[in-house]
PyMOL CGO cylinders between C-alpha atoms (Angstrom):
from pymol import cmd
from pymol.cgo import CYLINDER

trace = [
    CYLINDER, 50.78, -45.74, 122.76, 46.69, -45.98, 124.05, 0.3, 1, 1, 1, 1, 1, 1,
    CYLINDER, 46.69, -45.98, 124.05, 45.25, -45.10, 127.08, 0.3, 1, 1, 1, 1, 1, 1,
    CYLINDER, 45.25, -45.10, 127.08, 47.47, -47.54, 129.69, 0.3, 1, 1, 1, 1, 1, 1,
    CYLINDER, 47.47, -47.54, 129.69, 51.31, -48.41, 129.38, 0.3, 1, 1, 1, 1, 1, 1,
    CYLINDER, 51.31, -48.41, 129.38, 51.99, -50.52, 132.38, 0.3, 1, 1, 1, 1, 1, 1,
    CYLINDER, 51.99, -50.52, 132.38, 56.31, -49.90, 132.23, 0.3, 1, 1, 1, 1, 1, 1,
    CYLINDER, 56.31, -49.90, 132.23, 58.05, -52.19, 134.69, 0.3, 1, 1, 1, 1, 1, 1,
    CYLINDER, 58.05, -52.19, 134.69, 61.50, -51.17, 132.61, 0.3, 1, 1, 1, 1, 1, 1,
    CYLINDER, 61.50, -51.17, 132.61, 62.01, -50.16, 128.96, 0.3, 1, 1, 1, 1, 1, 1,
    CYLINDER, 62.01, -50.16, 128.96, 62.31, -53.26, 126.22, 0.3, 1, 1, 1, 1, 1, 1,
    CYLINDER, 62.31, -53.26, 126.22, 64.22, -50.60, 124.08, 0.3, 1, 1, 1, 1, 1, 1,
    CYLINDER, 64.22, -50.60, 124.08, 63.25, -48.98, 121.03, 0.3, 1, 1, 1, 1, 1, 1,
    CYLINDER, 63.25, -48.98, 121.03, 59.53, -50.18, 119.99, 0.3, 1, 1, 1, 1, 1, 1,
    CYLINDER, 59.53, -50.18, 119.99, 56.30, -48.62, 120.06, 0.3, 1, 1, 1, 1, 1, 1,
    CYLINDER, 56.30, -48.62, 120.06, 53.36, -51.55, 120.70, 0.3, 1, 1, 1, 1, 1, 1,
    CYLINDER, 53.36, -51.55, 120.70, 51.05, -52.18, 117.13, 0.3, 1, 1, 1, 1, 1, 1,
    CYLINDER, 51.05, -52.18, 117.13, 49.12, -49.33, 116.15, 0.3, 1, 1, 1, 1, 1, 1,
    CYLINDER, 49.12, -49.33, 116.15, 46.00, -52.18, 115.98, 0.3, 1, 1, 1, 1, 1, 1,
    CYLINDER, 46.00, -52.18, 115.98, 46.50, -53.42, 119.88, 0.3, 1, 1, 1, 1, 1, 1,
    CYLINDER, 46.50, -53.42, 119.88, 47.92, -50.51, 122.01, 0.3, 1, 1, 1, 1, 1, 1,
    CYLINDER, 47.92, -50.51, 122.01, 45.07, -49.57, 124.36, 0.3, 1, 1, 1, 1, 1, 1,
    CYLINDER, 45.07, -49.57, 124.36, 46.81, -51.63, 127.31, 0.3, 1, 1, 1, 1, 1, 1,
    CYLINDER, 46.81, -51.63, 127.31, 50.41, -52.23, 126.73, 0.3, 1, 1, 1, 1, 1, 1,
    CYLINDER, 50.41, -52.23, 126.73, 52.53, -54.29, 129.60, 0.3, 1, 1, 1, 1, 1, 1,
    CYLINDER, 52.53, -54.29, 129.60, 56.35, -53.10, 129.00, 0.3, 1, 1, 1, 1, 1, 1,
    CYLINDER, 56.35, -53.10, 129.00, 59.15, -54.57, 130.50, 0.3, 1, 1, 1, 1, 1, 1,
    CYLINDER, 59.15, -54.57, 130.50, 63.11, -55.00, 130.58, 0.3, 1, 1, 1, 1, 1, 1,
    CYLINDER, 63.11, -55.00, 130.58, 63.09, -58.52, 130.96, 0.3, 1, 1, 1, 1, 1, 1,
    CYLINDER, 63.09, -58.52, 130.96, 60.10, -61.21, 131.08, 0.3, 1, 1, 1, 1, 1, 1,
    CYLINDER, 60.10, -61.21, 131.08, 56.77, -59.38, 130.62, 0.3, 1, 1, 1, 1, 1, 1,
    CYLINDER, 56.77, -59.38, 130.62, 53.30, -60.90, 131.30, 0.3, 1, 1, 1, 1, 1, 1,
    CYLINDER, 53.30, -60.90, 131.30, 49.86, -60.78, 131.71, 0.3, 1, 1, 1, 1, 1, 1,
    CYLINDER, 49.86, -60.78, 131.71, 47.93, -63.12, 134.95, 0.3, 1, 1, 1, 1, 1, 1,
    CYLINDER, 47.93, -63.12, 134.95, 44.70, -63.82, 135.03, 0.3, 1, 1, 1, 1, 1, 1,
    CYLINDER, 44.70, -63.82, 135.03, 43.53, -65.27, 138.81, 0.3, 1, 1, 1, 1, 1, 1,
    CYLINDER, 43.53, -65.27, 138.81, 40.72, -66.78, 140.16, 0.3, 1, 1, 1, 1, 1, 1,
    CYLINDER, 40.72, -66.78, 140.16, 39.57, -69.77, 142.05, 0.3, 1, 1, 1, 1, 1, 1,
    CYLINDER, 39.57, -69.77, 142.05, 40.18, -73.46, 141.36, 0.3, 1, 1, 1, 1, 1, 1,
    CYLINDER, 40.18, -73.46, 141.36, 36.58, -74.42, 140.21, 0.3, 1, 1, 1, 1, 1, 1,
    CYLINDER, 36.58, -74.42, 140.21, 35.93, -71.00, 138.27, 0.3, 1, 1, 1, 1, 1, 1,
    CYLINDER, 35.93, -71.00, 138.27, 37.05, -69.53, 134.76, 0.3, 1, 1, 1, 1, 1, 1,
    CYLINDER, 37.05, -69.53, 134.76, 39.56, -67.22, 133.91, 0.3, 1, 1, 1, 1, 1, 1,
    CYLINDER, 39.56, -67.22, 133.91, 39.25, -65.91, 130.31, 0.3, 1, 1, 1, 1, 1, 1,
    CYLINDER, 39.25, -65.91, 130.31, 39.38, -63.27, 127.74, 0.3, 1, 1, 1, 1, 1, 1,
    CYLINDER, 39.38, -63.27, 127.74, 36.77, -62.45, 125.85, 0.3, 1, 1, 1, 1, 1, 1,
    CYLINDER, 36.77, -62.45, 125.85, 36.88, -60.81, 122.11, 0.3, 1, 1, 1, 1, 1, 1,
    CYLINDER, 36.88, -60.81, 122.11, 33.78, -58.89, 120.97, 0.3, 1, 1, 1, 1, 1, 1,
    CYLINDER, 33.78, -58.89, 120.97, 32.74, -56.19, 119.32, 0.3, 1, 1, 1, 1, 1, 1,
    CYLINDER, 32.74, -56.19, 119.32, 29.33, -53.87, 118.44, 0.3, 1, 1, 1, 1, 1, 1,
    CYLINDER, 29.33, -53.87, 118.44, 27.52, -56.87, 117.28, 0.3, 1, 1, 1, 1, 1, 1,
    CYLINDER, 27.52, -56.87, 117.28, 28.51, -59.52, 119.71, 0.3, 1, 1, 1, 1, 1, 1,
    CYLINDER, 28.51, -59.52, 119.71, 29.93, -58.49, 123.08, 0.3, 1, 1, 1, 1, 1, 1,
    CYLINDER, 29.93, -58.49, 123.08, 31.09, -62.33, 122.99, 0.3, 1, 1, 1, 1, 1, 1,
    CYLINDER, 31.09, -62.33, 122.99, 32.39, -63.56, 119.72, 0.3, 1, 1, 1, 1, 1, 1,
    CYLINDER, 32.39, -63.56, 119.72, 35.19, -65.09, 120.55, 0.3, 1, 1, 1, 1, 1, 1,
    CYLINDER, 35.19, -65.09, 120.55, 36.95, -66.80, 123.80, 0.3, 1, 1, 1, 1, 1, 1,
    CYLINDER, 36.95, -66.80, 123.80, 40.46, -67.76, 125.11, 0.3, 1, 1, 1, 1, 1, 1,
    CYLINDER, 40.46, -67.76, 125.11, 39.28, -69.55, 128.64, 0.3, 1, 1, 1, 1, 1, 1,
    CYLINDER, 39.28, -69.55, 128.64, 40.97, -71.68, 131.19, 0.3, 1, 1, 1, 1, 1, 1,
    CYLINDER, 40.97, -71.68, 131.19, 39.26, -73.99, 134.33, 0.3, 1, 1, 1, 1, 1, 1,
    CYLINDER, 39.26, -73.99, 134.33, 41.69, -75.41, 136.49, 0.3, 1, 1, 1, 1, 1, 1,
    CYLINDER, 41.69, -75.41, 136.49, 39.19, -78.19, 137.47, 0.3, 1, 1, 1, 1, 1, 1,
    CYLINDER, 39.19, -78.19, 137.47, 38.12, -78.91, 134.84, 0.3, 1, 1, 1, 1, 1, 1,
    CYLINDER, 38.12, -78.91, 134.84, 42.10, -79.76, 133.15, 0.3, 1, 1, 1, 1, 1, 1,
    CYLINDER, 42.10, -79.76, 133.15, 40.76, -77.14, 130.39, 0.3, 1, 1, 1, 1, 1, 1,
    CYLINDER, 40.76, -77.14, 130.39, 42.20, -75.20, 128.28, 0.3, 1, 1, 1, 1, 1, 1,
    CYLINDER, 42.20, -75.20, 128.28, 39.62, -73.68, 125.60, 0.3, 1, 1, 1, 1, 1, 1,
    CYLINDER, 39.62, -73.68, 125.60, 40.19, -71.09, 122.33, 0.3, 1, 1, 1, 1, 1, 1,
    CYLINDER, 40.19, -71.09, 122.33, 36.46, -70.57, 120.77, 0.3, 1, 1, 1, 1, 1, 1,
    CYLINDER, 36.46, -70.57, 120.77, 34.79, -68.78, 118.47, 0.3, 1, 1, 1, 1, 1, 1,
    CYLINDER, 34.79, -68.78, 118.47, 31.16, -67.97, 119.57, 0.3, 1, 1, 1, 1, 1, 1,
    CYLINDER, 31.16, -67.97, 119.57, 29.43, -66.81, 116.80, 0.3, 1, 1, 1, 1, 1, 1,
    CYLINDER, 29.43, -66.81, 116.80, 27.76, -69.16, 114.50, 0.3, 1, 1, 1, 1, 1, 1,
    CYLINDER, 27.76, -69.16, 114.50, 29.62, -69.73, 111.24, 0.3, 1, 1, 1, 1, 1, 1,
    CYLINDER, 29.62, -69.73, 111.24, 32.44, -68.31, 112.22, 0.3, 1, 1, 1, 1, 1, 1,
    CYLINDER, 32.44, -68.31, 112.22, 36.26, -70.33, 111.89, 0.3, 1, 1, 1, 1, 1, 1,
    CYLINDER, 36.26, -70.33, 111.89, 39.31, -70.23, 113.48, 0.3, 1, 1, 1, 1, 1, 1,
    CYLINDER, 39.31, -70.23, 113.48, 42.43, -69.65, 111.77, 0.3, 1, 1, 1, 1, 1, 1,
    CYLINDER, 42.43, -69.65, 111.77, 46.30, -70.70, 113.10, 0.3, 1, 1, 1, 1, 1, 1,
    CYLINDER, 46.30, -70.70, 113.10, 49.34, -68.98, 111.48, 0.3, 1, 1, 1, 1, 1, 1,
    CYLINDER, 49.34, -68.98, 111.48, 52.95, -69.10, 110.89, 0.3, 1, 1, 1, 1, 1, 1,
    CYLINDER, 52.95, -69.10, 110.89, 55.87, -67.46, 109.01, 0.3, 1, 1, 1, 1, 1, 1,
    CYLINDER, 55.87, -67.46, 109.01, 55.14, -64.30, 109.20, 0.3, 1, 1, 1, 1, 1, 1,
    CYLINDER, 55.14, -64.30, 109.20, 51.31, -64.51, 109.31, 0.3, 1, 1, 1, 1, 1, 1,
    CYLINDER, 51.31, -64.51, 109.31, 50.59, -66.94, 106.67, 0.3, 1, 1, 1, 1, 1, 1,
    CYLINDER, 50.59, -66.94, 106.67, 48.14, -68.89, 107.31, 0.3, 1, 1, 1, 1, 1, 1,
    CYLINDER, 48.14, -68.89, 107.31, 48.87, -72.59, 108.46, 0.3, 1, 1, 1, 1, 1, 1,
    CYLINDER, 48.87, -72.59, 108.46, 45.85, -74.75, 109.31, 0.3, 1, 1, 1, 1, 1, 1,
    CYLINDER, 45.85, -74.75, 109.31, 42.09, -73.68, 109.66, 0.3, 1, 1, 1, 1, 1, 1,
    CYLINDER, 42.09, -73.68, 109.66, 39.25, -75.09, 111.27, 0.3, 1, 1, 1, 1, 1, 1,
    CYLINDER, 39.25, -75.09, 111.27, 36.15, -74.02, 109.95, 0.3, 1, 1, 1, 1, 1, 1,
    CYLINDER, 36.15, -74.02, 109.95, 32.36, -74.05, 111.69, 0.3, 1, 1, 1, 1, 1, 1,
    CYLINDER, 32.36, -74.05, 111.69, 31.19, -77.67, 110.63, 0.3, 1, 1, 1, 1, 1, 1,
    CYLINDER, 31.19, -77.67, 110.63, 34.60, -78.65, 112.63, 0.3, 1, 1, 1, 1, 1, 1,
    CYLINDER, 34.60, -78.65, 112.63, 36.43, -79.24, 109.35, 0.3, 1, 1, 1, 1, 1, 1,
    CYLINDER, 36.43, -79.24, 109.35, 40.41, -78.95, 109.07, 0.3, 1, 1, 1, 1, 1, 1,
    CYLINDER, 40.41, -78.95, 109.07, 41.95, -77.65, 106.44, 0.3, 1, 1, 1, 1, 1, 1,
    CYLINDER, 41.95, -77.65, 106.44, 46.15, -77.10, 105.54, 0.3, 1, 1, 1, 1, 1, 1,
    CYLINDER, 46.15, -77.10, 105.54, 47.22, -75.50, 102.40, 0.3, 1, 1, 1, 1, 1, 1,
    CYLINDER, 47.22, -75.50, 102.40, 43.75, -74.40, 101.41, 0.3, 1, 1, 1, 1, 1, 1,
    CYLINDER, 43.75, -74.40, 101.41, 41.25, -71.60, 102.96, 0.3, 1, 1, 1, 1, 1, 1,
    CYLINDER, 41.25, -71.60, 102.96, 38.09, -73.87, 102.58, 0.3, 1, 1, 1, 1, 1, 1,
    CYLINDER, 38.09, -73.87, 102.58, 37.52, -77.68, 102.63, 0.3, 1, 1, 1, 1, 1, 1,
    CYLINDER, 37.52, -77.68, 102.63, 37.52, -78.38, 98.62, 0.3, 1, 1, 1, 1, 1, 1,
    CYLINDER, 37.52, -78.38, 98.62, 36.17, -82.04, 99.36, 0.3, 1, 1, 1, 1, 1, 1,
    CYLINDER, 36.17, -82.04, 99.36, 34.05, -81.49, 102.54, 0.3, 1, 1, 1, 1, 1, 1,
    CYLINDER, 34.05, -81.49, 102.54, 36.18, -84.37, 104.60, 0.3, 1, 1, 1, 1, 1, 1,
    CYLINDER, 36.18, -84.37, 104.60, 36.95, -83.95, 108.40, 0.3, 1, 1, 1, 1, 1, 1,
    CYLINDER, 36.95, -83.95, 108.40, 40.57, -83.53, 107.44, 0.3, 1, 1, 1, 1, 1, 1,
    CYLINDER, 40.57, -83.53, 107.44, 42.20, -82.00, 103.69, 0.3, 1, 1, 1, 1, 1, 1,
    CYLINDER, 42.20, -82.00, 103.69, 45.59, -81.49, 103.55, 0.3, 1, 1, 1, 1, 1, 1,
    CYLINDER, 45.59, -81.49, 103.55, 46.05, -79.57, 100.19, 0.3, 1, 1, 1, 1, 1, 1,
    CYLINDER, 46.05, -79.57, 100.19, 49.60, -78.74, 98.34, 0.3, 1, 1, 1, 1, 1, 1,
    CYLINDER, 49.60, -78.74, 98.34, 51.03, -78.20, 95.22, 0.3, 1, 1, 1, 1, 1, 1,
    CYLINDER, 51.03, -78.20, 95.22, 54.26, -79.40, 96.60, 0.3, 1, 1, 1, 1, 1, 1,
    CYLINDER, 54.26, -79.40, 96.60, 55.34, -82.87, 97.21, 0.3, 1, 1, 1, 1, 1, 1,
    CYLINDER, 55.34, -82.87, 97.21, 53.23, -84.08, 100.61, 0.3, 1, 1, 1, 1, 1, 1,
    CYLINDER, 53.23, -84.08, 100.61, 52.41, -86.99, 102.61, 0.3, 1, 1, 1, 1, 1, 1,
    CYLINDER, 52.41, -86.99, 102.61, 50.90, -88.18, 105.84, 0.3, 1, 1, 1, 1, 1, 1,
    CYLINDER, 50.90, -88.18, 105.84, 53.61, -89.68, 107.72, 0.3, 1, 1, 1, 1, 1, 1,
    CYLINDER, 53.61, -89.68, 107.72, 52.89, -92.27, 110.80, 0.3, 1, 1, 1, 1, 1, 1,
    CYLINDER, 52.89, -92.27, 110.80, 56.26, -93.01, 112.59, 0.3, 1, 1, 1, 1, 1, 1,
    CYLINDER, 56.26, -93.01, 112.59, 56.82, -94.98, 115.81, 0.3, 1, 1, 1, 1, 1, 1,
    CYLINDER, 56.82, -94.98, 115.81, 59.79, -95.33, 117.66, 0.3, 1, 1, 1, 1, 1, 1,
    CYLINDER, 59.79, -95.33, 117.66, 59.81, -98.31, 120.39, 0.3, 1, 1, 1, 1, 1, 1,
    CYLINDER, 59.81, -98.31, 120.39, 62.10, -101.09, 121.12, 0.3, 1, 1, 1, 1, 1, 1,
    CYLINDER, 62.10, -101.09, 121.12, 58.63, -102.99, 120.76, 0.3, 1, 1, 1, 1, 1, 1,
    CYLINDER, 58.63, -102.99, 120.76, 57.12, -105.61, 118.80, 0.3, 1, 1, 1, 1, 1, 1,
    CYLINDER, 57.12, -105.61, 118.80, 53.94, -103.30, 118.31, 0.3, 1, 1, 1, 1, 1, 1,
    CYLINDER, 53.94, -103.30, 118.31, 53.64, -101.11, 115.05, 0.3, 1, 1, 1, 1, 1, 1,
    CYLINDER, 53.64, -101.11, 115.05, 51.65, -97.99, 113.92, 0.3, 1, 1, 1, 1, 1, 1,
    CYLINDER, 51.65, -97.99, 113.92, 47.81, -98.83, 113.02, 0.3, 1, 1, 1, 1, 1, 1,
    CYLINDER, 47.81, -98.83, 113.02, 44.89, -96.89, 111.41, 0.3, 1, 1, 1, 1, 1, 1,
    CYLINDER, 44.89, -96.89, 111.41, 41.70, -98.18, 112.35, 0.3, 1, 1, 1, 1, 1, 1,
    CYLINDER, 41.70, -98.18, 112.35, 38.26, -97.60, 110.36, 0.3, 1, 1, 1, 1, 1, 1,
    CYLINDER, 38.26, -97.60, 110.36, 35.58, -98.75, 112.70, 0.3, 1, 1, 1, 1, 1, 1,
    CYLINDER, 35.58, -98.75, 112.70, 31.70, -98.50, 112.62, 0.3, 1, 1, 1, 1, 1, 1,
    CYLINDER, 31.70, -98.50, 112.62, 28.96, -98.44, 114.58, 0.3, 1, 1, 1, 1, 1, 1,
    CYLINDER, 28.96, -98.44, 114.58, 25.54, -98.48, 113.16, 0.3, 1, 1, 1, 1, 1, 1,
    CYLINDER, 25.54, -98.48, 113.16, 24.60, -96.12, 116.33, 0.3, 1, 1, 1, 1, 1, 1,
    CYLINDER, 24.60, -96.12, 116.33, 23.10, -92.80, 115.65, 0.3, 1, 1, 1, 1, 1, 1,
    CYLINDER, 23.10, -92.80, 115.65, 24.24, -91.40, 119.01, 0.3, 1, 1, 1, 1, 1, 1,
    CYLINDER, 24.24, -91.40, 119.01, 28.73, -90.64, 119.66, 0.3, 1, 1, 1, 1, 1, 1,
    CYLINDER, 28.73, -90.64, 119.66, 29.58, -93.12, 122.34, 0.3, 1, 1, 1, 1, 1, 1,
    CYLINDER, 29.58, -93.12, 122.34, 27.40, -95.87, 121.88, 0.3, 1, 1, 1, 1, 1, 1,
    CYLINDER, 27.40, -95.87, 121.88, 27.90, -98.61, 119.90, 0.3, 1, 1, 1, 1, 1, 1,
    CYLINDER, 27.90, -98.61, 119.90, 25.08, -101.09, 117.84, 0.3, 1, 1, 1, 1, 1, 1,
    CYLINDER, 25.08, -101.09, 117.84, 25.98, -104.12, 116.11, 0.3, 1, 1, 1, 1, 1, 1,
    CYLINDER, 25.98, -104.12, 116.11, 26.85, -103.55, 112.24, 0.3, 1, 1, 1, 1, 1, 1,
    CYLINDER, 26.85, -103.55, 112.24, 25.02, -106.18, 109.70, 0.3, 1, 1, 1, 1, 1, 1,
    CYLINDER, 25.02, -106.18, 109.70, 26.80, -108.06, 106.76, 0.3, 1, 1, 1, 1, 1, 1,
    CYLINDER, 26.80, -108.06, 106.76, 27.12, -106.24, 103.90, 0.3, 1, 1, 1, 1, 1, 1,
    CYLINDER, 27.12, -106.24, 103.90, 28.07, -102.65, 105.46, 0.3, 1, 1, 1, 1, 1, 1,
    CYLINDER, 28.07, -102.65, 105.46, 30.88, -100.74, 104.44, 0.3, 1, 1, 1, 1, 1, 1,
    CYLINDER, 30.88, -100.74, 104.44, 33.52, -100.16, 107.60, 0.3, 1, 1, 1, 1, 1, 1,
    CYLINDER, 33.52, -100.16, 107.60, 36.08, -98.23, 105.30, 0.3, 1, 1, 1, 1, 1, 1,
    CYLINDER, 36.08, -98.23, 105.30, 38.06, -97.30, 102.24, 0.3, 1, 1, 1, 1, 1, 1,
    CYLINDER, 38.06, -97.30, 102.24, 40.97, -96.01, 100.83, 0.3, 1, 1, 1, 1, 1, 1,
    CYLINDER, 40.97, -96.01, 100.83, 40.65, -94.98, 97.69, 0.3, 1, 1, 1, 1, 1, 1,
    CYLINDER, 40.65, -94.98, 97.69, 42.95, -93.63, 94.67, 0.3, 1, 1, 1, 1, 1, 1,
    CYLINDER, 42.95, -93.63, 94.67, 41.43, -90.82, 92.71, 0.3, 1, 1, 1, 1, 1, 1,
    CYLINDER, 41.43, -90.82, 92.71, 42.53, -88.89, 89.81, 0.3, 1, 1, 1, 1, 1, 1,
    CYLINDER, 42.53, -88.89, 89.81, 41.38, -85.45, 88.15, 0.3, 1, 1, 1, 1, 1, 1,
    CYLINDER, 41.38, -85.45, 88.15, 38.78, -85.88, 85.02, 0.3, 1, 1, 1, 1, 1, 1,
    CYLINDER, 38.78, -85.88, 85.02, 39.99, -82.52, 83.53, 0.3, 1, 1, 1, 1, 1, 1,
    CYLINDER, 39.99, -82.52, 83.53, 36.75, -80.61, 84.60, 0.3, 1, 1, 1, 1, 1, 1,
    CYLINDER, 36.75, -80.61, 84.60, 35.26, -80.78, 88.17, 0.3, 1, 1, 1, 1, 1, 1,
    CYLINDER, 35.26, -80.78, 88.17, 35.64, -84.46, 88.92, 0.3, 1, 1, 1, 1, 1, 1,
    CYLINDER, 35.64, -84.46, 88.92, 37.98, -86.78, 90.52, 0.3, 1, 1, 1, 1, 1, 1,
    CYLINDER, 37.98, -86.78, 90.52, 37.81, -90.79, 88.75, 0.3, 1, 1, 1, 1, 1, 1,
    CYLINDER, 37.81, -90.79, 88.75, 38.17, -93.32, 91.12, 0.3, 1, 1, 1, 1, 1, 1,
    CYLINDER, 38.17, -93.32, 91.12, 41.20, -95.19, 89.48, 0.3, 1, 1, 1, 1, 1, 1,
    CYLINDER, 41.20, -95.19, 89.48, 41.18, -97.81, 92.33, 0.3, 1, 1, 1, 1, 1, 1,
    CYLINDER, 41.18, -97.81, 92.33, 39.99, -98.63, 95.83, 0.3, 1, 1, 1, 1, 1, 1,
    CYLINDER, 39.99, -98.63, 95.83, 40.80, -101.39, 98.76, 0.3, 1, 1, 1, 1, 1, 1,
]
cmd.load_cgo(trace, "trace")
């Protein structure tokens, strides 16, 4: 182990990752970590290293209702994982999000990318009359939040089928 083991009681036979054992809390039964302070302040942990005493952030502000996991160094992405550390789902630094691929292949908000059967699934259940919607809208406002009236004649959305040309391309084989 590093420099501190904190032992409240012995979790049995394991030895804390060779990569993260400078502080290690042990304990018998729950084990945790608490990170006080007052209502209107922040409580975080910051990640850094040589280069950037800041490059990453896991923050919480009780006034604010925030919860916050950031990366602070320009560029940079954020990656989630599963099974076994495979990566699941990443968000990269033009806000991008991207599952089953490390980087966006079409440069849309949102790619989900498989070579296995896949689909986007919308399912409600209500003893309603209402039903699941997607809804394109458009403003012709420059600025988030506003809105300005959009003329005759503008696109307000598409779906569109597309399939692969062989090469590079994707044909549009039809469109609503």
């Amino acid at each position: 182990d590093g420099e501190l083991h904190v032992m409240g009681g012995s979790a049995g036979s394991v030895t804390a990752y060779a990569y993260a054992n400078e502080l290690v809390l042990e304990n018998d039964d729950d084990a945790g970590l608490s990170i006080l302070g007052p209502d209107a302040n922040r409580q975080q942990i910051y990640f850094g290293s040589a280069s950037d005493n800041g490059g990453a952030i896991v923050r919480w502000k009780y006034d604010d209702s925030l919860m916050s996991i950031a990366t602070a160094k320009a560029g940079a992405s954020m990656v989630f994982y599963t099974a076994d550390i495979t990566e699941a789902m990443r968000i990269d630094s033009s806000q991008r999000g991207m599952m089953g691929y490390t980087s966006s292949l079409f440069g849309h908000r949102l790619e989900l990318v498989s070579t296995a059967e896949q689909g986007l699934g919308l399912v409600r259940y209500s003893s309603n009359t209402t039903s699941n919607s997607i809804d394109f809208m458009k403003s012709k406002s420059a600025s988030l939040g506003t809105n300005t009236i959009v003329a005759s004649g503008d696109s307000l959305g598409s779906i569109n089928w597309r399939g692969a040309d062989g090469g590079t391309g994707w044909d549009k084989a039809a469109s609503i």
